[in-house]
VODRENSE-855985 format. One line per 5 residues: number of its first residue (from 1); their letters; for each residue x, y, z of N, C-alpha, C, O. Coordinates in nm, 2 decimals, decimal comma, m for minus. Example, Ala and Ser with C-alpha at 12.3 -4.5 7.8 and 13.67 -1.06 7.14 Angstrom:
2
1) AS) 1,32 m0,57 0,78 1,23 m0,45 0,78 1,32 m0,33 0,78 1,42 m0,33 0,85  1,28 m0,22 0,71 1,37 m0,11 0,71 1,29 0,00 0,79 1,34 0,11 0,80 $
//
This chain:
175
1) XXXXX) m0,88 3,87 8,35 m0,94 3,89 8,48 m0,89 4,01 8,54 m0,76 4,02 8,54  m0,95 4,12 8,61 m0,95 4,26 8,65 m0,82 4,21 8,79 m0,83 4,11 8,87  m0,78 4,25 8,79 m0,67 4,27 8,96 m0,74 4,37 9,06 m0,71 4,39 9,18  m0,82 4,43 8,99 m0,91 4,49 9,12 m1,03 4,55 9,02 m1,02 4,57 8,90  m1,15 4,55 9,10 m1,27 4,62 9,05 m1,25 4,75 9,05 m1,19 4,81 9,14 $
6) XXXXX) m1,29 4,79 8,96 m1,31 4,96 8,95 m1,40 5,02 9,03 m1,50 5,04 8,96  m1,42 5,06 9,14 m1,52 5,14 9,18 m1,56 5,27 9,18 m1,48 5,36 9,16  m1,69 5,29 9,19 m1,76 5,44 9,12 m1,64 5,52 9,18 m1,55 5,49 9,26  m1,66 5,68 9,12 m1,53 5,73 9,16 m1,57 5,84 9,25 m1,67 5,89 9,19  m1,55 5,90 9,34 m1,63 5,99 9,46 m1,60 6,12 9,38 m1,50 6,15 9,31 $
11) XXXXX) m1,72 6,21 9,42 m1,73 6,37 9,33 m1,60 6,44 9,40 m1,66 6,53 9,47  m1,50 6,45 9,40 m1,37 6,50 9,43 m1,30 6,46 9,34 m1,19 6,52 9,31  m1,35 6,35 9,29 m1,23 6,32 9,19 m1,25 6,31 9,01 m1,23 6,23 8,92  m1,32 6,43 9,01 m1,32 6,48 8,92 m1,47 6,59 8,89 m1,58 6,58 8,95  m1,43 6,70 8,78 m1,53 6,82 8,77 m1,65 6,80 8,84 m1,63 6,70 8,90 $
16) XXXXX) m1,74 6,83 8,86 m1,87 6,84 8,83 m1,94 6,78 8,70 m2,01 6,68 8,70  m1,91 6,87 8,61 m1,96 6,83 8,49 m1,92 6,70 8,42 m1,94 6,66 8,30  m1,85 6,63 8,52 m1,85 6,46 8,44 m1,92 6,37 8,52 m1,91 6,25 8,49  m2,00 6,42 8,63 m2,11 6,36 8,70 m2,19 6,32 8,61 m2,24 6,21 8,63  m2,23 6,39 8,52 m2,37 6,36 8,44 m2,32 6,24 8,36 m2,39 6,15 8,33 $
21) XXXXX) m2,20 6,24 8,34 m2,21 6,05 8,24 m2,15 5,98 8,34 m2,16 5,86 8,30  m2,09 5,99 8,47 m2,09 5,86 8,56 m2,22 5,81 8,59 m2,25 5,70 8,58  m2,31 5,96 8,63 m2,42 5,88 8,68 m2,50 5,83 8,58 m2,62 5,82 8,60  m2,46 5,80 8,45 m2,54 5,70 8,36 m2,49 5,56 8,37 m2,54 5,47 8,30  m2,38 5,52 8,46 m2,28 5,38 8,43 m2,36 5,32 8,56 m2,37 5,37 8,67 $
26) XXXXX) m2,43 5,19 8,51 m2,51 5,14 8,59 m2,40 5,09 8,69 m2,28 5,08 8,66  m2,46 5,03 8,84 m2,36 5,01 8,90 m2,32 4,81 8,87 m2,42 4,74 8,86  m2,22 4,76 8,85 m2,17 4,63 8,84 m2,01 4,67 8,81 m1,95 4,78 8,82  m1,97 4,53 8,76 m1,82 4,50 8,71 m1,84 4,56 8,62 m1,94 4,54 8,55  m1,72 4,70 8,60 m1,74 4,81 8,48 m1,66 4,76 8,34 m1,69 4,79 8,22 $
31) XXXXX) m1,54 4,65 8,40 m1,52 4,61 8,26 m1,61 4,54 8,19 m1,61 4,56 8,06  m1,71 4,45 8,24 m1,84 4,40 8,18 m1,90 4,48 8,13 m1,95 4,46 8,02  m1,91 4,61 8,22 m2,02 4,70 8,19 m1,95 4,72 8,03 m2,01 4,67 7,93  m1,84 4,78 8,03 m1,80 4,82 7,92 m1,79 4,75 7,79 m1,80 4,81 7,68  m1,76 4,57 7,80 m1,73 4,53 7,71 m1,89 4,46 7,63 m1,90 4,41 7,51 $
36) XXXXX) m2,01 4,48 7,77 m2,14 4,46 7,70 m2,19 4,55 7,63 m2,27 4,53 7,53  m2,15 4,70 7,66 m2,18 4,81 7,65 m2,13 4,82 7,45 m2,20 4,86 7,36  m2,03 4,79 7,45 m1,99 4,76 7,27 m2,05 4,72 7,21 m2,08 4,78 7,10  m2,10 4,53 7,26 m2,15 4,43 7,18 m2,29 4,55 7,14 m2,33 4,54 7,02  m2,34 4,62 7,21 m2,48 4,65 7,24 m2,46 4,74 7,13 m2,52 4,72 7,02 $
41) XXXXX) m2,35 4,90 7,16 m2,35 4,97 7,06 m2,31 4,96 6,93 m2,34 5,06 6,86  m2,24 4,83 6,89 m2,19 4,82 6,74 m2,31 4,75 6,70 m2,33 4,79 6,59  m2,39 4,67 6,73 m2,50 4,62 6,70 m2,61 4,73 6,62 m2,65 4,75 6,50  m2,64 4,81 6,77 m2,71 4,93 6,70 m2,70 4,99 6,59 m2,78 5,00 6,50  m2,56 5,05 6,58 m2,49 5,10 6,50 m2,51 5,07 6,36 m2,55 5,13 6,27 $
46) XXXXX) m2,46 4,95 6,38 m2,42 4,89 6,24 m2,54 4,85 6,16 m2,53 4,83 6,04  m2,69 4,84 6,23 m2,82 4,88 6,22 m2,86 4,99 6,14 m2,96 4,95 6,06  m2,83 5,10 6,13 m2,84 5,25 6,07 m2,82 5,18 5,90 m2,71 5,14 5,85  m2,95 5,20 5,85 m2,99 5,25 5,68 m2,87 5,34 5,66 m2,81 5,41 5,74  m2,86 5,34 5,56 m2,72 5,40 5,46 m2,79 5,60 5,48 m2,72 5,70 5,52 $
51) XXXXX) m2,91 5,60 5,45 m3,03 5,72 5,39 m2,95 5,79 5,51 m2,87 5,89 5,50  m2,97 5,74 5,61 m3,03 5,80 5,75 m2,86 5,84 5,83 m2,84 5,94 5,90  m2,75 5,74 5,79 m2,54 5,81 5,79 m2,52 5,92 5,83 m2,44 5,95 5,92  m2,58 6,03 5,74 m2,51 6,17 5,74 m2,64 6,24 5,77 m2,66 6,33 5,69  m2,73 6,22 5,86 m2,86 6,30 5,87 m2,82 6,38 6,01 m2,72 6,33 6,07 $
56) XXXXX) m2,86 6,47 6,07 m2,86 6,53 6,15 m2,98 6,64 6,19 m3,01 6,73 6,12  m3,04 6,62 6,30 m3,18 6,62 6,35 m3,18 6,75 6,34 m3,30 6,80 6,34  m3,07 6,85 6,33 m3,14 7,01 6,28 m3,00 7,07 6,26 m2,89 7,02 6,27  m3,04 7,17 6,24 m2,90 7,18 6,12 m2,82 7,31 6,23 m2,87 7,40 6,30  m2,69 7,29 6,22 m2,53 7,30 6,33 m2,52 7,20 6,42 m2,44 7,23 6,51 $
61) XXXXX) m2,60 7,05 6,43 m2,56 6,98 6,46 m2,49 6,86 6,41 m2,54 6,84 6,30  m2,41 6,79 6,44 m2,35 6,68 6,41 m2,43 6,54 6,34 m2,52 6,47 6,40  m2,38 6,53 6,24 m2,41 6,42 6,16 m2,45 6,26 6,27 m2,44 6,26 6,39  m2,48 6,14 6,20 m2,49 6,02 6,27 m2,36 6,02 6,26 m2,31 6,08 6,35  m2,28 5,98 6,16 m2,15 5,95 6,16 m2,04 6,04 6,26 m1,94 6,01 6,32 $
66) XXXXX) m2,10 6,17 6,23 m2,02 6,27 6,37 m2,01 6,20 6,48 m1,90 6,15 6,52  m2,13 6,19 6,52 m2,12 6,11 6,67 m2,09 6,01 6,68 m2,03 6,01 6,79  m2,10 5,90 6,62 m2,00 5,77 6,59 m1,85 5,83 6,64 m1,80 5,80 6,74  m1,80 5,91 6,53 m1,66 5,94 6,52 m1,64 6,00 6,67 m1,58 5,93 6,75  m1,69 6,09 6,69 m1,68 6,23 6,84 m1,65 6,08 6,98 m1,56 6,07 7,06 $
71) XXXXX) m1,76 5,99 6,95 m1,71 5,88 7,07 m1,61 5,79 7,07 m1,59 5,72 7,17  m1,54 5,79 6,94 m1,45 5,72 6,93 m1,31 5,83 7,02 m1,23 5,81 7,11  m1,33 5,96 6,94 m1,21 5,99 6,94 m1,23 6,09 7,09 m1,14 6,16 7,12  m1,33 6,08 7,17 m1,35 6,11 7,33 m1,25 5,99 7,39 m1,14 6,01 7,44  m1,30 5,85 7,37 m1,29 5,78 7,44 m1,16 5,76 7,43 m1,09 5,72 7,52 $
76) XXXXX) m1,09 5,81 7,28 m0,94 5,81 7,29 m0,85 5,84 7,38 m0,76 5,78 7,44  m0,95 6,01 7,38 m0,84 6,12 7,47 m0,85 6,10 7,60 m0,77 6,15 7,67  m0,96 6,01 7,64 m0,97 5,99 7,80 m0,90 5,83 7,85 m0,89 5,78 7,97  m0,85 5,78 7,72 m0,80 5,63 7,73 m0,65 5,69 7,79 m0,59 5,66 7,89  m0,62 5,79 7,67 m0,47 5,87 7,69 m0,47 5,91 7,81 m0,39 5,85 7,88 $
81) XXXXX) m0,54 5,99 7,87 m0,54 6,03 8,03 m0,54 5,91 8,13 m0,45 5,89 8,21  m0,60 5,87 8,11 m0,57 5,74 8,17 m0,50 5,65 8,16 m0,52 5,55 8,23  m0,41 5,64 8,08 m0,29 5,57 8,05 m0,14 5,66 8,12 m0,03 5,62 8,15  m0,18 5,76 8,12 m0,05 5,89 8,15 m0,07 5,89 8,30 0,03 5,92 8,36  m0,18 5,85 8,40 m0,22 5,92 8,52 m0,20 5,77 8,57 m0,17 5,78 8,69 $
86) XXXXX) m0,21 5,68 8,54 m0,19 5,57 8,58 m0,06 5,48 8,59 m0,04 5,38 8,67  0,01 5,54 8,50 0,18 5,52 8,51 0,24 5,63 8,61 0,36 5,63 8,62  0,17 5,69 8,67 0,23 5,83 8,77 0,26 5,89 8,69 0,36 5,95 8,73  0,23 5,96 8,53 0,28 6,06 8,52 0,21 6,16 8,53 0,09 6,16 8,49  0,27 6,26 8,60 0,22 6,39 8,66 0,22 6,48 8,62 0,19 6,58 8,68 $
91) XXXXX) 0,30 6,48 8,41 0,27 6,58 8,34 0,12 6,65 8,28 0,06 6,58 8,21  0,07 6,80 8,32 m0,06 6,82 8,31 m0,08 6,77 8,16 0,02 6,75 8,08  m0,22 6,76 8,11 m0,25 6,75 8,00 m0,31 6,81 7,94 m0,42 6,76 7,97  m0,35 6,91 7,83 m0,39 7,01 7,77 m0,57 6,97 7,77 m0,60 6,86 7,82  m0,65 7,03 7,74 m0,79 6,98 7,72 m0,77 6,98 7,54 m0,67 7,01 7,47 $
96) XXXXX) m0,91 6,92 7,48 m0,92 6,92 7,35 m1,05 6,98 7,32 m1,15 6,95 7,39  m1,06 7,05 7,23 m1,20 7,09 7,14 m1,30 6,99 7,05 m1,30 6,97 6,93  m1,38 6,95 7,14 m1,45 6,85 7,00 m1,47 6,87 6,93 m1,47 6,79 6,84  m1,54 7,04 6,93 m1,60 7,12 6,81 m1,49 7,15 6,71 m1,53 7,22 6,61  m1,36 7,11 6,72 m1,27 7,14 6,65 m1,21 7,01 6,60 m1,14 7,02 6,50 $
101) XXXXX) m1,23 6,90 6,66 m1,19 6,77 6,62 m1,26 6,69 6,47 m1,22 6,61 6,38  m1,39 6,74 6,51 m1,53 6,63 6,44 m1,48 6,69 6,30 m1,40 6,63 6,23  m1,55 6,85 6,28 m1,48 6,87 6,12 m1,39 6,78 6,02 m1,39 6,71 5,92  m1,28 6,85 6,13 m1,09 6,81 6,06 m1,09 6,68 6,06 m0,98 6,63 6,04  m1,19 6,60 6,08 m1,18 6,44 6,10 m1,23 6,41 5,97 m1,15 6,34 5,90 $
106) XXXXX) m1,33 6,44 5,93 m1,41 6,43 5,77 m1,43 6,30 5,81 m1,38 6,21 5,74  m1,52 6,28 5,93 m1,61 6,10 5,91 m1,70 6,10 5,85 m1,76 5,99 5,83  m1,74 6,23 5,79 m1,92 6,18 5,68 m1,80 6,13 5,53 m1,85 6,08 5,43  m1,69 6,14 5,54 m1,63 6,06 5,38 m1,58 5,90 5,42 m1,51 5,82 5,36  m1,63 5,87 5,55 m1,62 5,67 5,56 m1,78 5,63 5,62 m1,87 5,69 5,67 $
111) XXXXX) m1,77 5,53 5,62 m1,86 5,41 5,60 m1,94 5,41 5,79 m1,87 5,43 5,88  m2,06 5,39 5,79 m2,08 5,36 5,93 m1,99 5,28 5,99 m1,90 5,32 6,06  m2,01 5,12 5,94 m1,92 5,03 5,94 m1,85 5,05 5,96 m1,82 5,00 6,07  m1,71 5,13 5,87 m1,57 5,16 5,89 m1,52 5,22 6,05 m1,42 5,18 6,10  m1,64 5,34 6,10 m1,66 5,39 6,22 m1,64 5,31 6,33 m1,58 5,31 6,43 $
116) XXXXX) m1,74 5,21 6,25 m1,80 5,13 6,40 m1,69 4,99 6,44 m1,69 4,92 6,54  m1,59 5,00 6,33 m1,47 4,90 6,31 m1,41 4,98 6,42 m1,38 4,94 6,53  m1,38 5,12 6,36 m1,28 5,20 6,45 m1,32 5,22 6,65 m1,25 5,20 6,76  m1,39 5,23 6,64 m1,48 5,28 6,77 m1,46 5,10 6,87 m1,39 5,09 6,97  m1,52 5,00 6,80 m1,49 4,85 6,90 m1,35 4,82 6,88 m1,33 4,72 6,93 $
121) XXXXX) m1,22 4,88 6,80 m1,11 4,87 6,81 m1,05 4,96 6,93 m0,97 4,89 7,00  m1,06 5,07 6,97 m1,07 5,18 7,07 m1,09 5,06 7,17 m1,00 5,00 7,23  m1,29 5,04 7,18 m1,29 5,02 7,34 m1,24 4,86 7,35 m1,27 4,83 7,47  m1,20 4,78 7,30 m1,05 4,70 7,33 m0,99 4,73 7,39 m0,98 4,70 7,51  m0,91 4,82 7,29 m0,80 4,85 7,42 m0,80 4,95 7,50 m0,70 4,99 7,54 $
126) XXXXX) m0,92 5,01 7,54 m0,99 5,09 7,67 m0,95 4,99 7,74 m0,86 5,01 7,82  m1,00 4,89 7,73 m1,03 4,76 7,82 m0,95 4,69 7,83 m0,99 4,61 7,92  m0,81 4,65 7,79 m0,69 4,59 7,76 m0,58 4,71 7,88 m0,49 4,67 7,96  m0,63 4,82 7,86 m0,55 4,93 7,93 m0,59 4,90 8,09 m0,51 4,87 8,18  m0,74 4,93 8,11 m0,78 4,90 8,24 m0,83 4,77 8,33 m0,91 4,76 8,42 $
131) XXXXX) m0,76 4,67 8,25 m0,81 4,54 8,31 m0,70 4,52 8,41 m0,72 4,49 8,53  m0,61 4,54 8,37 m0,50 4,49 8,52 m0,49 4,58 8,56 m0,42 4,56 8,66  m0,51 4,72 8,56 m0,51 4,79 8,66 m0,52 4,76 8,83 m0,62 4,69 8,87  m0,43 4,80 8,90 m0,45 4,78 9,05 m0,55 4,89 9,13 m0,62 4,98 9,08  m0,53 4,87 9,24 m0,63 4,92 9,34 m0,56 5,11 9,34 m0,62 5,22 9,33 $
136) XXXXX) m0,44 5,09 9,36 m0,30 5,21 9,36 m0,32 5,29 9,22 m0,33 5,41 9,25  m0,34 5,25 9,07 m0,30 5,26 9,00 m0,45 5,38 8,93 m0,45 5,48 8,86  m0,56 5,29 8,99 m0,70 5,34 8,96 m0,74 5,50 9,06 m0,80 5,60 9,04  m0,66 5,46 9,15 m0,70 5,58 9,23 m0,60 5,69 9,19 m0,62 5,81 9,23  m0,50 5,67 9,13 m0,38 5,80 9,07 m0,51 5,89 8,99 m0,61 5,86 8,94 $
141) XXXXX) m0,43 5,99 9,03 m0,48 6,14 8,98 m0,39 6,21 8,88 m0,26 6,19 8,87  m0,46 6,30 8,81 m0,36 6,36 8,74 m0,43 6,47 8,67 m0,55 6,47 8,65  m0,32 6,60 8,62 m0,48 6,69 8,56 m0,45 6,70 8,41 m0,34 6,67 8,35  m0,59 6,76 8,36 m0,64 6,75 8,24 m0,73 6,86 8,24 m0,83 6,88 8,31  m0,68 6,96 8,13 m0,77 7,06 8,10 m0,81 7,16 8,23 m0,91 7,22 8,24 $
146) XXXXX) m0,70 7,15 8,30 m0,65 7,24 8,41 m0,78 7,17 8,54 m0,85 7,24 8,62  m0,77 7,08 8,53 m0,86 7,00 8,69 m0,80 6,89 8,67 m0,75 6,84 8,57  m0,80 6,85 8,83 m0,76 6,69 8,89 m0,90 6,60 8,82 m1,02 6,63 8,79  m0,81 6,45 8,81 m0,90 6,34 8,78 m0,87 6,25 8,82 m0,75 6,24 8,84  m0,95 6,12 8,85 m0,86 6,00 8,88 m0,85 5,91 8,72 m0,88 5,95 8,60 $
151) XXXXX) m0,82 5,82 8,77 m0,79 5,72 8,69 m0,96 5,61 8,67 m1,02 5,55 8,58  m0,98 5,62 8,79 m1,09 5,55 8,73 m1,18 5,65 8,76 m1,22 5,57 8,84  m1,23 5,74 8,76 m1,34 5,89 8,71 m1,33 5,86 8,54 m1,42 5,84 8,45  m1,13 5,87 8,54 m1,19 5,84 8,33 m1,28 5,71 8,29 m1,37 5,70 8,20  m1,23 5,63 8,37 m1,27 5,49 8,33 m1,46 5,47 8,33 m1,52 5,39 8,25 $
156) XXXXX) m1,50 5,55 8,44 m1,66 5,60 8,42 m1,68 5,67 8,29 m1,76 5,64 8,20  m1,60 5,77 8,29 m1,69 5,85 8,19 m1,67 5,82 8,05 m1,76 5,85 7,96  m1,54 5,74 8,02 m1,59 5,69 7,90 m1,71 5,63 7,89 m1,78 5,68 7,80  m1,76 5,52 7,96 m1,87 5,43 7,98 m1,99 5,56 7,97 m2,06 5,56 7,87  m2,01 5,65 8,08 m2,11 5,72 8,07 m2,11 5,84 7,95 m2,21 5,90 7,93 $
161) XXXXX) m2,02 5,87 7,89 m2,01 5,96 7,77 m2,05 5,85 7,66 m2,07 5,92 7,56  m2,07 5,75 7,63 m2,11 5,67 7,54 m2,25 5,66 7,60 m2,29 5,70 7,49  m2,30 5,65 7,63 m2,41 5,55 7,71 m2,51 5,69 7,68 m2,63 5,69 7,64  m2,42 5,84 7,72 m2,47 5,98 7,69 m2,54 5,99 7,51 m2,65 6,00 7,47  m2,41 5,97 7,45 m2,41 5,96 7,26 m2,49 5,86 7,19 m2,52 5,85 7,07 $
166) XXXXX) m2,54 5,77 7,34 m2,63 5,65 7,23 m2,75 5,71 7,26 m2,82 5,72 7,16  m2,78 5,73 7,34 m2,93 5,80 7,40 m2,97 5,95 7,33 m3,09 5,99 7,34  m2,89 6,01 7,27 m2,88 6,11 7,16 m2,94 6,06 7,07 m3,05 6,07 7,04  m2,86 5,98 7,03 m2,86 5,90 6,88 m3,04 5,84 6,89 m3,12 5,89 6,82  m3,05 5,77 6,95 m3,20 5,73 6,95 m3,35 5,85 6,99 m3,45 5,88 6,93 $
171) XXXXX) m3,30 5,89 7,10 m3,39 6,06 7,08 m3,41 6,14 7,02 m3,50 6,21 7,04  m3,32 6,17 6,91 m3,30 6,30 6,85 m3,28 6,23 6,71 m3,32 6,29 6,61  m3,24 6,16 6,71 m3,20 6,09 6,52 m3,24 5,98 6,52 m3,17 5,90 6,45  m3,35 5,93 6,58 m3,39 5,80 6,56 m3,36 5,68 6,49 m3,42 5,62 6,40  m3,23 5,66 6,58 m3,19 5,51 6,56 m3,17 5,41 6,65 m3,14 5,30 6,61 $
//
């Protein structure tokens, strides 16, 4: 049971450009949001023909399995920020390159499945991390990639950075 609701996070408390996946996180109980948000996307997921794994809708773009992997290992680095900003620590935190992460990852050599093992293990403990979170704890700030953020701004945008990568996935790679 949550010790406080998460509420949306006001545009001060974080870039601009992470507006576009808050405002995909419908409004309710976000840990709900989040933990229906899984059931929904490992379903999908795990859905995808073997043919269709390593396809990518035009070519310098990322594989199905890319994007599997890229949301796993987003929702990592924003779990981490949020785990660091929420304990008060107020050491800044470097930004990361996704375009530099997906490669060196080599997810077209495992299994959708294996992905999609990895990815509903992640948003666990997304959700294990921010369930007891307090009212004090959500609103800590902290920076990343040289801008302020809150704690629950991350907690949106994982939700709307997935919600972003599944809506890809079905538009553009039809699954």
């Amino acid at each position: 049971m949550p010790l406080a609701t998460i509420p949306r996070p006001q545009a001060d408390e974080h870039v601009p450009y992470y507006g576009r996946y808050i405002a995909l996180v419908p409004d309710g109980d976000l840990i709900s949001i989040l933990q229906d948000q899984m059931e929904d996307t490992s379903r999908v997921l795990r859905a995808i023909p073997v043919e269709k794994a390593d396809h990518a809708y035009t070519e310098g773009k990322w594989t199905v399995k890319e994007v599997i992997g890229h949301m796993g290992d987003v929702e990592r680095v924003m779990s981490y920020r949020a785990l660091r900003f929420a304990r008060a620590d107020a050491t800044e935190l470097p930004g990361f390159d996704e375009n530099t992460y997906v490669p060196a990852a080599n997810f077209g050599r495992r299994t959708v499945d294996d992905l999609v093992d990895e990815l509903v293990a992640v948003r666990a403990a997304t959700i294990h991390l921010l369930r007891p979170l307090d009212d004090a704890a959500l609103a800590r700030r902290g920076a990343a990639n040289g801008a302020e953020i809150s704690v629950r701004a991350l907690a949106y945008i994982i939700a709307g950075h997935e919600r972003h990568h599944m809506s890809v996935l079905r538009e553009r790679y039809g699954v």
